[in-house]
C-alpha positions as CSV (number, residue, x, y, z in Angstrom):
1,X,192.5,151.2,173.9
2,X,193.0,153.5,171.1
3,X,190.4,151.9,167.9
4,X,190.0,152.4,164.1
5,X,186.9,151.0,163.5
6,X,186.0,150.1,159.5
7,X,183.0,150.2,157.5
8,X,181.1,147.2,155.7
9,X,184.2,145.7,153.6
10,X,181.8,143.6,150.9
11,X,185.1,142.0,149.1
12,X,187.0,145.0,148.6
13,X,190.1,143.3,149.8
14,X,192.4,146.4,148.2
15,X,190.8,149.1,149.2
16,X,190.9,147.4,153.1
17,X,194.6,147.1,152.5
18,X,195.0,150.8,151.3
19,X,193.2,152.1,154.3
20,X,194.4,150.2,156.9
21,X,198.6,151.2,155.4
22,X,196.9,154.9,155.5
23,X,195.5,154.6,159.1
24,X,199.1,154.1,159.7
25,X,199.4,150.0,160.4
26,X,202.5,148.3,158.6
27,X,202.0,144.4,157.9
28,X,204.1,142.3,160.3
29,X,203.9,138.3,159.1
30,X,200.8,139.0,157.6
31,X,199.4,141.2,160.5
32,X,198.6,144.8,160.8
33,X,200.9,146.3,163.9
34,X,200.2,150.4,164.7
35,X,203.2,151.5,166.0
36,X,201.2,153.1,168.6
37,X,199.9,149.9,169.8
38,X,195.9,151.0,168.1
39,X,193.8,148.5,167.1
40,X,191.4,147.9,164.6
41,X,187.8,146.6,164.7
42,X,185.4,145.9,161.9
43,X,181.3,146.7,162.0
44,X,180.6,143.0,160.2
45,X,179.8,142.2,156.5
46,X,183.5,141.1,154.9
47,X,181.9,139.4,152.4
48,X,179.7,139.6,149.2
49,X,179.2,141.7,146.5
50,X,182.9,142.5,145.9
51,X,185.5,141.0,143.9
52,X,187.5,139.6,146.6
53,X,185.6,138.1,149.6
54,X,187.7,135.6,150.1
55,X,191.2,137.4,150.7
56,X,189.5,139.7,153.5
57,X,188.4,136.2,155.0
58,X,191.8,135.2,155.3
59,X,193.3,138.0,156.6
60,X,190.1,138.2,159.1
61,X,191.0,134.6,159.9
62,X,194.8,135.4,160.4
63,X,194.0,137.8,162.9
64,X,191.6,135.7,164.5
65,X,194.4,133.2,164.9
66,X,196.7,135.8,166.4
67,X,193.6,136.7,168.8
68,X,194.0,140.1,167.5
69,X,190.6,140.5,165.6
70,X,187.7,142.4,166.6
71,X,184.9,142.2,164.8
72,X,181.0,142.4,165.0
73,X,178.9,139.8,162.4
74,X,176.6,141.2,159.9
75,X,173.3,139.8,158.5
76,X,176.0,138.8,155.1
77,X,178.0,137.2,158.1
78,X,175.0,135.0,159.0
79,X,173.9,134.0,155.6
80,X,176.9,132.8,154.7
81,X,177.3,130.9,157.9
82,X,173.4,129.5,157.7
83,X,174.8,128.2,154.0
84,X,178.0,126.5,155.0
85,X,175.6,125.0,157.7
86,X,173.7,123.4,154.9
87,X,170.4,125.4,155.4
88,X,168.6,126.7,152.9
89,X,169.6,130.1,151.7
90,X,169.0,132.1,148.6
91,X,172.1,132.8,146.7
92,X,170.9,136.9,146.0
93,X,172.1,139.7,147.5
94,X,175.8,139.2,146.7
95,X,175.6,136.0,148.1
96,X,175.9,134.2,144.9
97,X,179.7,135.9,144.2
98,X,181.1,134.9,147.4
99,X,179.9,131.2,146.6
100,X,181.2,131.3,143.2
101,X,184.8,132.6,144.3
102,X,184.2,129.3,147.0
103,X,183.5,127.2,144.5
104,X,186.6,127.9,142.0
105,X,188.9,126.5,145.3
106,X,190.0,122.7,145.2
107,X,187.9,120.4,146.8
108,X,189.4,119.6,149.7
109,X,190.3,123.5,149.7
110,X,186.1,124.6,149.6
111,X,186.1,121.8,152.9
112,X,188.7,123.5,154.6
113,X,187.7,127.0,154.2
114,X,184.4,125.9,155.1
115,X,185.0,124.5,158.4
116,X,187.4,127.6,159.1
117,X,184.5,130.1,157.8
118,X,182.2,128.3,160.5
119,X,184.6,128.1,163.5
120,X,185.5,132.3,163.0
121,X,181.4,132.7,162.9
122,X,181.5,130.9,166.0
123,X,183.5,132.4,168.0
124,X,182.4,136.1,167.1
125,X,180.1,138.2,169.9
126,X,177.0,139.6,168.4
127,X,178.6,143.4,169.4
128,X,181.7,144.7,171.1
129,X,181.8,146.8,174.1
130,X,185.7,147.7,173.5
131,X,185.7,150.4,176.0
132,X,183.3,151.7,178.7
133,X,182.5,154.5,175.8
134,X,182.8,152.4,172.2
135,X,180.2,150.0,171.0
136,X,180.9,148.6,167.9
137,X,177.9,146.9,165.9
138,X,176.9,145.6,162.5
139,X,173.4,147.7,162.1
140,X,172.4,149.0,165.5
141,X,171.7,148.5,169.2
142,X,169.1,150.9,171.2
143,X,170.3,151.4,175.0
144,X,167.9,149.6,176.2
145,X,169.5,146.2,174.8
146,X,173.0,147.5,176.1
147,X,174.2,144.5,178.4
148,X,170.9,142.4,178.6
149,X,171.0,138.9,178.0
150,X,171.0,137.5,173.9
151,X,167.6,137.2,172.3
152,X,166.3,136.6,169.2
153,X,164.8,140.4,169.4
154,X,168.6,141.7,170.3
155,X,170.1,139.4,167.3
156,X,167.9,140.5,165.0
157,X,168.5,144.2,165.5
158,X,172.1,143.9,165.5
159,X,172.2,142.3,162.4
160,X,169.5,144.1,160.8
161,X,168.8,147.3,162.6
162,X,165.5,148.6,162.7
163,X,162.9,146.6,160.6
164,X,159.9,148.3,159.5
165,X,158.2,145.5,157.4
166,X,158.1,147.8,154.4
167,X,160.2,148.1,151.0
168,X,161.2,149.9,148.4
169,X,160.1,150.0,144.8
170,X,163.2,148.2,143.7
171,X,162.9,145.3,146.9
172,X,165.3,146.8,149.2
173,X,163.7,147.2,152.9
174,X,163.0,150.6,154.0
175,X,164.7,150.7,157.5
176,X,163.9,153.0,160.8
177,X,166.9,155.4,161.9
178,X,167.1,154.1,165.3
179,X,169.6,156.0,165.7
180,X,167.5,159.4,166.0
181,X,166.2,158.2,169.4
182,X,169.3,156.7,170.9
183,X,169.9,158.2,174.1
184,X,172.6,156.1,175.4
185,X,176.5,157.1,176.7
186,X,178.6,154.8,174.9
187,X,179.3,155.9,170.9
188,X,177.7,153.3,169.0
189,X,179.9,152.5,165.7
190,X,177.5,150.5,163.0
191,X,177.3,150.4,159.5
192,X,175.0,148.1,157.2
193,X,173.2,150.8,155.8
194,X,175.2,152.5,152.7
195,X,175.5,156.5,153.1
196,X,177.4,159.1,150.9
197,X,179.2,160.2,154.0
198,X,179.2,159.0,157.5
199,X,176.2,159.6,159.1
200,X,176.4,161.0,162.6
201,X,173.5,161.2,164.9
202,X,173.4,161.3,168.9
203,X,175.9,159.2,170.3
204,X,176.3,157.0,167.1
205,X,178.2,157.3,163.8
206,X,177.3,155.0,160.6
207,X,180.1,153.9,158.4
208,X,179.2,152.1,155.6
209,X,180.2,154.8,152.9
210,X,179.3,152.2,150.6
211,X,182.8,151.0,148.8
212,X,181.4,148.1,147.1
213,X,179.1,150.8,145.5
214,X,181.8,152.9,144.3
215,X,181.3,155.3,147.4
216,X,184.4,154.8,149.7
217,X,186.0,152.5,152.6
218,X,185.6,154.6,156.4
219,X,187.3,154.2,159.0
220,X,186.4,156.4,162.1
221,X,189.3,156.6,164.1
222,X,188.8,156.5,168.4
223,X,188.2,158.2,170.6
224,X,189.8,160.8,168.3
225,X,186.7,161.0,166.1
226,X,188.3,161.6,162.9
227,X,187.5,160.3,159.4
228,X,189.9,158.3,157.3
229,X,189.5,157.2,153.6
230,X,190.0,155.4,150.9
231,X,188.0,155.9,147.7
232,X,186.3,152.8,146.1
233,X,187.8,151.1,142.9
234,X,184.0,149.5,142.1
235,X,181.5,151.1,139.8
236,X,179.3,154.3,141.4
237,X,176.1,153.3,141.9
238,X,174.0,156.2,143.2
239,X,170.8,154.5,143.5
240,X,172.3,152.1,146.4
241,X,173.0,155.0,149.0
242,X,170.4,155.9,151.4
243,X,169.1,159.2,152.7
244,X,168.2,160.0,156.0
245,X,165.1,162.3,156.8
């Protein structure tokens, strides 16, 4: 299985669309076909922050109907599930626009894209093995965790990658590169934490180029190892992209 794998999405529905006609897919009934018969996989985190959150949904949801989709949740993933649950979530952290473009559907419109929303959560695996040498992950997975049985320890790190407990100036947390001690075989494709360009390290490549912050919408494509693009149309917002030491 030949795999284009794409970065945090964040609601920006046409720059998905523009990469994924320059990665070569034509849309077929609604569905991206590769003449070559390549697939594509997402690292998690369709939603929030962007302008259009809800259109990647439903082409997300397409695909999961056609059992074509691959794709690993993020922590925005979860929050939005935990809210259509009824749990107590903070609208921050993009959150709030995701709701808002929710909330501007007809009632029985907000029911049904809720229940739909919560059945596609459901049925997602917390990582992807798609080959014996690709791992595709929201935010990290050390080799150690590789295969073992759920817990909350393995959620969490998936979703959220390496926690260290302590945060920057402006509230954002300051997170461990796992990455610099990952000694495991399989590539590890993850993204969640926004970079200029993608960040390569050991067996494991980060994607999130950071579109929603005006950076730009990766795709790494496998086992080729190449680099497609798509710059962003949102606002450059320099203070959002992380450095690694």
């Amino acid at each position: 299985m030949n795999v284009d794998v794409i970065g945090d999405v964040h609601g920006c529905f046409d720059e998905l669309i523009e990469l994924i006609e320059q990665l070569g897919y034509r849309f077929e009934r609604g569905l991206p076909v590769h003449p070559d018969g390549r697939c594509l996989a997402f690292v998690g985190d369709a939603m929030d922050r962007g302008p259009k959150s809800l259109a990647v949904l439903q082409l997300l949801f397409d695909m999961q109907d056609a059992n074509v989709l691959h794709y690993s949740p993020g922590n925005h993933c979860n929050k939005l599930y935990r809210f259509f649950k009824g749990n107590p979530v903070e609208l921050l952290h993009g959150l709030e626009m995701t709701v808002a473009e929710w909330r501007q559907l007809e009632k029985d419109a907000q029911q049904q894209f809720k229940k739909r929303y919560i059945r596609f959560y459901e049925k997602l695996p917390l990582y992807l093995q798609l080959r014996d040498d690709l791992i595709v992950v929201h935010a990290g997975l050390r080799q150690d965790m590789i295969g073992e049985a759920l817990s909350r320890r393995i959620i969490t790190f998936a979703l959220y990658g390496e926690i260290t407990g302590r945060y920057h100036s402006d509230g954002r947390p300051v997170r461990g590169n796992w990455a610099k001690s990952y000694k495991g075989t399989p590539w590890i494709i993850y993204g969640h934490t926004p970079v200029e360009i993608p960040y390569f390290k050991n067996n494991s490549v980060n994607i999130d180029t950071g579109c929603v912050f005006g950076g730009a919408l990766t795709a790494l494509r496998f086992p080729e190892m190449e680099i497609c693009q798509v710059m962003s149309k949102q606002d450059y917002q320099p203070d959002r992209f992380h450095h690694y030491d």
